[in-house]
C-alpha positions as CSV (number, residue, x, y, z in Angstrom):
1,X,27.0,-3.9,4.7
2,X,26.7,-6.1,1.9
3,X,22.9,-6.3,1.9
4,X,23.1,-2.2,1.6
5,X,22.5,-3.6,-2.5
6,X,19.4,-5.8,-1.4
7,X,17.9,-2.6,0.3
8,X,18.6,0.0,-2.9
9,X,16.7,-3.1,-5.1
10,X,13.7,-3.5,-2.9
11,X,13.3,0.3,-2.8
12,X,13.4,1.0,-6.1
13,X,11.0,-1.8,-6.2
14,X,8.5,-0.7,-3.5
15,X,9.1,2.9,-6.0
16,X,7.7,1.4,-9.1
17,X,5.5,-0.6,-7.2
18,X,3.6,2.2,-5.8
19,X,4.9,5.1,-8.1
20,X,1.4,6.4,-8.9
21,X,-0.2,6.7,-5.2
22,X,3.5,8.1,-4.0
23,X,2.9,11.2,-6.2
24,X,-0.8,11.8,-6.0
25,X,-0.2,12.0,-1.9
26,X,3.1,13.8,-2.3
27,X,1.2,16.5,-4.5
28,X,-1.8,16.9,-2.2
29,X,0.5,17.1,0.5
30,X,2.5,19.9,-0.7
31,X,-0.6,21.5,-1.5
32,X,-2.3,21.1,1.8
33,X,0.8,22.6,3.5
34,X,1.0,25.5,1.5
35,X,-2.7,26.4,1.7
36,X,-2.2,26.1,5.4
37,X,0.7,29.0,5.6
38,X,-1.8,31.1,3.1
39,X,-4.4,30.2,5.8
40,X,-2.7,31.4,8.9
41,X,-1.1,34.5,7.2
42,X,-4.8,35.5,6.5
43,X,-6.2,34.7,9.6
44,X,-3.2,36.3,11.7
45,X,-4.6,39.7,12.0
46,X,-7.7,39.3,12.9
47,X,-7.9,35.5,14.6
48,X,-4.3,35.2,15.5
49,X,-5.0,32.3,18.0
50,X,-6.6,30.4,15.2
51,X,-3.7,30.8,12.7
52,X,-1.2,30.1,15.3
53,X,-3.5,26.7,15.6
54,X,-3.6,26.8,11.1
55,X,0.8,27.4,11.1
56,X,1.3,24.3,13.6
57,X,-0.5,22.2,10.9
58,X,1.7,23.3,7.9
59,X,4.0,20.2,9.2
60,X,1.1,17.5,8.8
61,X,1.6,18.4,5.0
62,X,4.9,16.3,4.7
63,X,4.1,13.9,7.5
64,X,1.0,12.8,7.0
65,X,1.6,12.1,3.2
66,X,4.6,10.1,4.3
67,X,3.0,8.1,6.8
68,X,0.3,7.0,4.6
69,X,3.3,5.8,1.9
70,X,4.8,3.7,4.8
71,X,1.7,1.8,5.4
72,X,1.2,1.2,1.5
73,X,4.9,-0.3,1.7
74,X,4.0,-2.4,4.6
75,X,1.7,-4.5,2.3
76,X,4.7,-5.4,0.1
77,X,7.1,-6.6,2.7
78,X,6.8,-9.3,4.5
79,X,9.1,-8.8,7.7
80,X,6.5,-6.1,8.2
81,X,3.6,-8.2,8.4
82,X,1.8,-8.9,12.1
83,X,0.1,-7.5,14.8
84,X,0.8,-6.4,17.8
85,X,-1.8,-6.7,21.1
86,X,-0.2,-3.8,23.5
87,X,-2.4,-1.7,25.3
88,X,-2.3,1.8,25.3
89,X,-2.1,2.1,29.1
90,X,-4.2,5.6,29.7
91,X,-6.8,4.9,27.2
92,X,-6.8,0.9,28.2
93,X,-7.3,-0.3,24.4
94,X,-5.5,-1.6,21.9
95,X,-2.2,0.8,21.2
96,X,-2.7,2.7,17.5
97,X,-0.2,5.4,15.7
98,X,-2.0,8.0,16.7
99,X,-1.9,6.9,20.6
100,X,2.3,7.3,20.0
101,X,2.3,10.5,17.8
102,X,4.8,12.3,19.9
103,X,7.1,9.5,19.2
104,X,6.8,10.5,15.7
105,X,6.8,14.2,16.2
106,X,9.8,14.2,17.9
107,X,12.6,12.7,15.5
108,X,10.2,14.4,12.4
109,X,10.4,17.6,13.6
110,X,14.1,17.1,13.7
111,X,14.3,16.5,10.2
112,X,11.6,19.2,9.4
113,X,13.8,22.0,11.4
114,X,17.1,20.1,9.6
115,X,15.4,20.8,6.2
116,X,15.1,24.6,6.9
117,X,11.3,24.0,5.9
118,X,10.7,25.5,9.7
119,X,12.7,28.4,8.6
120,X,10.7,29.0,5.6
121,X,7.3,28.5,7.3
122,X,8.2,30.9,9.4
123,X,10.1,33.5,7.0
124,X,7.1,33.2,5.1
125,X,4.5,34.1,7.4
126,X,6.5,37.1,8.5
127,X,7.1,38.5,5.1
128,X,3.5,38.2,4.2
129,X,2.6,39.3,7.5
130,X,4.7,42.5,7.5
131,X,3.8,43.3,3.8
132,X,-0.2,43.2,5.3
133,X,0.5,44.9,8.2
134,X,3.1,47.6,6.8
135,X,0.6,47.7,4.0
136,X,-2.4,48.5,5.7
137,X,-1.0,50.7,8.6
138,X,1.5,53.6,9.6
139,X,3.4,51.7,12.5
140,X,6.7,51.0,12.3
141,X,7.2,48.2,14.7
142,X,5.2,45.0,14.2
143,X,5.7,41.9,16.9
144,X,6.1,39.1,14.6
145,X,7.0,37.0,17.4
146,X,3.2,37.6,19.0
147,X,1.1,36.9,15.2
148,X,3.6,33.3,15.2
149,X,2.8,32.7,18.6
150,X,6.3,32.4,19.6
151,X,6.4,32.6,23.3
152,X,9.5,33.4,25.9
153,X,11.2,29.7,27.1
154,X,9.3,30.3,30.6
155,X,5.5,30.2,28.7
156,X,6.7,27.9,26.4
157,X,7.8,25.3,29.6
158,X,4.5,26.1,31.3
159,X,2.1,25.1,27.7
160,X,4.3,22.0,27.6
161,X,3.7,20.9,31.3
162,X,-0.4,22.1,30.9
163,X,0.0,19.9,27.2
164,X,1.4,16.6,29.1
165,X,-1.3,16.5,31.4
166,X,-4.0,17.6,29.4
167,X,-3.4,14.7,26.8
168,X,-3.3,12.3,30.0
169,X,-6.5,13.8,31.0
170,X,-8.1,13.5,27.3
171,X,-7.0,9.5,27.6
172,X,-8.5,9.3,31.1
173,X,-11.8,10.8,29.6
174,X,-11.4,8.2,26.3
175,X,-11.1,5.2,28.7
176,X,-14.5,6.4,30.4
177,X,-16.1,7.6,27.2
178,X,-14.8,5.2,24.5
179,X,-15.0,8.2,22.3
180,X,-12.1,7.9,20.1
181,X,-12.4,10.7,18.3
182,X,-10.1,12.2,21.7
183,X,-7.1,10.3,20.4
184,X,-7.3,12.8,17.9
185,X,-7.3,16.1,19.9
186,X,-4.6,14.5,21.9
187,X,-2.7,14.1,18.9
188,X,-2.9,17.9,17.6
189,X,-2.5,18.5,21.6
190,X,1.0,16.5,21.0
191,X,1.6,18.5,18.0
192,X,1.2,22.0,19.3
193,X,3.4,21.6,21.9
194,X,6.3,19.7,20.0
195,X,6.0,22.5,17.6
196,X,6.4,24.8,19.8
197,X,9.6,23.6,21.3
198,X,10.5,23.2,17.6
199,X,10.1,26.9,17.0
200,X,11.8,27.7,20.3
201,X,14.6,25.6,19.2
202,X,15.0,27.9,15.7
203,X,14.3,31.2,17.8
204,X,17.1,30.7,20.4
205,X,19.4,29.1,17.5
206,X,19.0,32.3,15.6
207,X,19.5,34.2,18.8
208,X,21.7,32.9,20.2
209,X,24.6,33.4,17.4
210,X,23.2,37.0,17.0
211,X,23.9,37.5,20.7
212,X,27.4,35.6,20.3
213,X,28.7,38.0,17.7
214,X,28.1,41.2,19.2
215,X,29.8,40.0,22.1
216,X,33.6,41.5,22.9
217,X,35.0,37.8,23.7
218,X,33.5,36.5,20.1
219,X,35.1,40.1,18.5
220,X,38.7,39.4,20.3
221,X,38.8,36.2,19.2
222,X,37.9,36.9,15.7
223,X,40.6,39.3,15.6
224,X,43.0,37.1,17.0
225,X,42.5,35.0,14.1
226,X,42.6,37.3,11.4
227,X,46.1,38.4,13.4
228,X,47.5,34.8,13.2
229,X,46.7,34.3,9.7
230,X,48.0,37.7,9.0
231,X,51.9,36.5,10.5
232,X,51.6,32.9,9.2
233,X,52.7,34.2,5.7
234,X,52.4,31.6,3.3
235,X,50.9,29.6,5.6
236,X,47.6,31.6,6.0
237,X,45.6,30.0,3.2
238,X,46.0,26.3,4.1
239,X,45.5,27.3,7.9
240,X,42.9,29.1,6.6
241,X,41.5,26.4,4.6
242,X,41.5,23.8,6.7
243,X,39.2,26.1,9.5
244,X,36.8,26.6,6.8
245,X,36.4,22.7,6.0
246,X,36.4,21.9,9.4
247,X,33.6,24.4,9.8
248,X,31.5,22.7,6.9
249,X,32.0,19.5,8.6
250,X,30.4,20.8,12.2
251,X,27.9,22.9,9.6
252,X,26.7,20.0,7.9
253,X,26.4,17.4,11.0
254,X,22.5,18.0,10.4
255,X,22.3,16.9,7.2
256,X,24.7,14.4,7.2
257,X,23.8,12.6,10.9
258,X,20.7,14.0,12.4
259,X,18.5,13.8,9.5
260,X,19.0,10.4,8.6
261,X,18.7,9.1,11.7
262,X,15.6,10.8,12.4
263,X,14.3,9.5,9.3
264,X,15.4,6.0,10.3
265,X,13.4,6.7,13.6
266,X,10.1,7.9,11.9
267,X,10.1,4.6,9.6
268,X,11.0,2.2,12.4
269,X,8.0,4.1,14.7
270,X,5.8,3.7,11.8
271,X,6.2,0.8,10.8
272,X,7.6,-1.0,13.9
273,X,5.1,0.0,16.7
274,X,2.6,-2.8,15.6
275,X,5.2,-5.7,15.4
276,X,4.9,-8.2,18.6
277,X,8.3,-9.1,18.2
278,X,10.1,-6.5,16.6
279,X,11.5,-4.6,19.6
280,X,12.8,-6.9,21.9
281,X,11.4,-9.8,24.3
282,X,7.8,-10.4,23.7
283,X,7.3,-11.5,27.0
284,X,9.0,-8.8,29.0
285,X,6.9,-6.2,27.1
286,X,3.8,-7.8,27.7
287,X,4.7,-7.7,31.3
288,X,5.8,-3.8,30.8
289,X,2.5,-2.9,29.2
290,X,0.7,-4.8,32.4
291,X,2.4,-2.7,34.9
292,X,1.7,0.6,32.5
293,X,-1.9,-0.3,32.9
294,X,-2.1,-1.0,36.5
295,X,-0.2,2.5,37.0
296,X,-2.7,3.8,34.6
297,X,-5.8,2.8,36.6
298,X,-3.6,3.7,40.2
299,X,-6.0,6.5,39.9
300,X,-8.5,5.4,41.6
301,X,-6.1,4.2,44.7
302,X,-4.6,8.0,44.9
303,X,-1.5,7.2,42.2
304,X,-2.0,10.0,39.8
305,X,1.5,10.5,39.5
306,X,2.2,6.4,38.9
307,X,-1.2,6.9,36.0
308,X,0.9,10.1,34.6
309,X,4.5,8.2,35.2
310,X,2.7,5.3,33.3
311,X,1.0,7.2,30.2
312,X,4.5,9.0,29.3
313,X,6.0,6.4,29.0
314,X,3.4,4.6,27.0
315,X,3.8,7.8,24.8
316,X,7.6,7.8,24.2
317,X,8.1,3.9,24.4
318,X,7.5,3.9,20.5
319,X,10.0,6.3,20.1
320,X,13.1,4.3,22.1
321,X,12.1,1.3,20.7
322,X,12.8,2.5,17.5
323,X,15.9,3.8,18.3
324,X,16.8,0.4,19.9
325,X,15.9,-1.2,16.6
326,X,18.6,0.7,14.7
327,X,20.9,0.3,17.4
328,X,21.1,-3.3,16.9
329,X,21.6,-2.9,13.5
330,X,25.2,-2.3,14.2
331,X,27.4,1.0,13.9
332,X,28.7,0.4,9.7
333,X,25.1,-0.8,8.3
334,X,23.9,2.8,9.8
335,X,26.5,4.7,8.5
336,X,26.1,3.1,5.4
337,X,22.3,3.7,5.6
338,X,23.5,7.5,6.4
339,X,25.4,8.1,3.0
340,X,22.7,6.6,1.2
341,X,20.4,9.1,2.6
342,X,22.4,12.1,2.4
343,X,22.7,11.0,-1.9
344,X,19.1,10.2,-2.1
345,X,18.0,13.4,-0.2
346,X,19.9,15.9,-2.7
347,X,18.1,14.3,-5.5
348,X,14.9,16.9,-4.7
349,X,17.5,19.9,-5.1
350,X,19.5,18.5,-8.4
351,X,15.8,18.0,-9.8
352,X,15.2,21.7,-9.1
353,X,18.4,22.9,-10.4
354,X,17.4,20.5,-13.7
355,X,14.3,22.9,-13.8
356,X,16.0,26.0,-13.6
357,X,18.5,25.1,-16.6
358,X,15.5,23.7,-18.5
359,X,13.2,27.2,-18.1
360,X,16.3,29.3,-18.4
361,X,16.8,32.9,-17.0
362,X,13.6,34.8,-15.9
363,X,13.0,38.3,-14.8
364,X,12.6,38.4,-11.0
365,X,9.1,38.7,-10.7
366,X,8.6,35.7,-12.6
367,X,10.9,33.8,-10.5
368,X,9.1,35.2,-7.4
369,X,5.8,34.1,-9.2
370,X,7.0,30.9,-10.0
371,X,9.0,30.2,-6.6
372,X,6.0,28.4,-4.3
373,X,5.9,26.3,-7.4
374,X,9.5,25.3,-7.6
375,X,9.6,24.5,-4.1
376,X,6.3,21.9,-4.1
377,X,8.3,20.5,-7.0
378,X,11.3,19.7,-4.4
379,X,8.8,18.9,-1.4
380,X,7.0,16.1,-3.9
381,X,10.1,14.7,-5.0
382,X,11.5,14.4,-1.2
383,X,8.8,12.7,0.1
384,X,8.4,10.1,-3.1
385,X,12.3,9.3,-2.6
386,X,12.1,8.5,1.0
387,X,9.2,6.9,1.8
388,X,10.4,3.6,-0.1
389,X,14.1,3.9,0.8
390,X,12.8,4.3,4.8
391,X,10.4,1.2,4.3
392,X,13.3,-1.2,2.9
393,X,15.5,0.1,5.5
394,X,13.4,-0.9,8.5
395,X,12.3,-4.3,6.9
396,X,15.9,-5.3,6.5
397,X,16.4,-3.8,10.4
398,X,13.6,-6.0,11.0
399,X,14.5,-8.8,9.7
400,X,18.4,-8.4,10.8
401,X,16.9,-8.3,14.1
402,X,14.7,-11.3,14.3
403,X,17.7,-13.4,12.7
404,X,20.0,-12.2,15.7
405,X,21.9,-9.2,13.6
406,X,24.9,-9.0,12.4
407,X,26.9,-10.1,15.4
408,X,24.9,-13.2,15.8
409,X,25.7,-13.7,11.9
410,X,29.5,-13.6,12.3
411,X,29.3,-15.7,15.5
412,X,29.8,-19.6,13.4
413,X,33.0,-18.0,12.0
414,X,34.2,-15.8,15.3
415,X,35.3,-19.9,17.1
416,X,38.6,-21.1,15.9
417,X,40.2,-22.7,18.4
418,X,38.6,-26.6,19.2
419,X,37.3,-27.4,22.2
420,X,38.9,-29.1,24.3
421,X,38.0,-32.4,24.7
């Protein structure tokens, strides 16, 4: 805990540093990602395949920008430096980022749902949809669901399961081709699919506690509350209080656990997935990424599923490797690491609150003019406050971890008792 300090100072440092590049990606990020939800709402109507395809990319405006921050970091910390000789088993090359991308989709999407930016994305896109649509024609219904490409859970399994195998197939084809322009199409492949599950995640969410409160169970039971509080007397406001805050706390286990540690998983992904010694035993790995690749080419001795077996988990190692690396870290450094986040990710918000005293009160269509606006300003300022602090966090992980951690630190002063002699 007490080099929490010494990661704040090489933040801010990797922040000054770098200050200029942060916020010319940050702005062209925020930009790209709100051109692609003008995009897609365009396209819906008449293409609504290819702005299904546009709405999935509104995500790769806040990730990619970030990314790209990391790897300007990396440059300034040395615990990051090296390079790692793992072979991507499928594609039977050297392993890159883009080879892992699920394992960076996964814990990002996380945080992108946790944000609520999913929510907007979405809210958005039907709003401007429905206003089109409602505008342009005399029906009353309009399936939202269909222009978002929101499928039931059963499609949505089945383009999962056809995604998995098609990116195995598109590194099977790489590894004959050596065209690696593939890696790419495998990544949006990676992308579509995880976004999917991401929107299915909101949908049945926001269904789900719809269906819950019409339900007579959920109706009794609020009633039987409301009746309790009713004969507690003076009682009723502190029962009543304490339900509320304890409600807040299960509301706000998002924001408060989820999101850092999905952060924490991004960076060490990032940052981590080209260090040789970084996640544990050099040799064992090696010996791991030999087996991958034997299952890989199994192919051509009838193991398709062993090649499959072998190129999922060449596809998720990155991501349980990272989580391994902030395991070891210790359970008070990442709660520590947790409450710095949560302050340093309300910053965003206060700044637009700042903006809102500074401009003053505005009539409603301005606000609604001036709303996309306000909202970029928040985006920017997220993204240029945690790429540094996510850098300095997984180089002091890093370097915990190569020095033993912080057990193997208090080991010299856990012996008190002599040895017998």
């Amino acid at each position: 805990m007490r080099d929490v300090p010494g990661v704040l100072v090489t933040a801010g440092r990797l922040l000054a540093r770098h200050w200029p590049a942060f916020l010319v990606l940050a702005v062209a990020g925020a930009a790209v990602r709100a051109a692609t939800l003008w995009a897609a709402v365009a396209l819906s109507n008449r293409q609504s395949e290819l702005a299904q395809l546009l709405l999935i990319l509104a995500p790769l405006g806040y990730l990619l920008p970030v990314i790209w921050m990391l790897h300007l970091c990396r440059g300034s910390l040395p615990n990051l430096q090296g390079e790692d000789d793992r072979v991507s088993p499928t594609e039977g090359r050297q392993r890159r980022l883009v080879d892992i991308a699920v394992s960076v989709l996964v814990p990002f999407l996380a945080v992108y749902v946790s944000y609520g930016f999913l929510e907007q994305d979405i809210l958005q896109f039907r709003n401007e949809a429905a206003s089109e649509e409602l505008g342009n024609t005399f029906v009353e219904e309009v399936d939202f669901r269909d222009r978002l490409g929101l499928y039931p859970v059963q499609v949505a399994a089945m383009i999962v399961v056809v995604a998995w195998v098609l990116r195995w197939a598109l590194g099977r084809f790489e590894h004959r081709t050596k065209f690696l322009a593939l890696a790419v199409v495998g990544a949006v492949v990676e992308l579509y699919y995880t976004s999917q599950l991401a929107g299915q995640g909101f949908l049945i969410k926001t269904d789900g506690m719809e269906w819950l409160a019409r339900r007579r169970a959920y109706q009794w039971f609020q009633d039987g509350y409301d009746a309790l509080l009713g004969r507690l007397g003076f009682l009723a406001d502190p029962v009543a209080a304490t339900v509320d805050a304890g409600q807040a706390v299960l509301g706000s286990f998002d924001s408060v656990v989820v999101v850092p540690i999905a952060w924490l998983t991004v960076g060490a992904v990032v940052l981590g997935h080209q260090l040789a010694e970084g996640h544990g035993d050099g040799a064992t790995r090696a010996g791991d990424d030999a087996d991958d690749a034997d299952d890989a080419e199994g192919g051509r001795r009838g193991g398709l599923l062993r090649s499959f077996g072998a190129d999922l988990r060449g596809r998720f190692g990155a991501f349980f490797d990272g989580l391994r690396l902030l395991s070891a870290a210790g359970l008070y450094p990442m709660l520590v690491f947790s409450l710095v986040f949560v302050v340093a990710l309300r910053l965003p918000g206060l700044l637009v609150r700042l903006s809102r005293v500074v401009v003053g009160p505005t009539e409603h269509g301005t606000y609604l003019a001036f709303q996309p606006y306000e909202q970029a300003l928040g985006l920017v300022a997220s993204m240029v406050v945690v790429a540094p602090l996510l850098a300095a966090a997984v180089d002091w992980l890093v370097s915990s971890r190569r020095a033993g951690g912080p057990a193997a630190r208090r080991a010299p002063e856990a012996a008190t008792t002599a040895a017998p002699r």
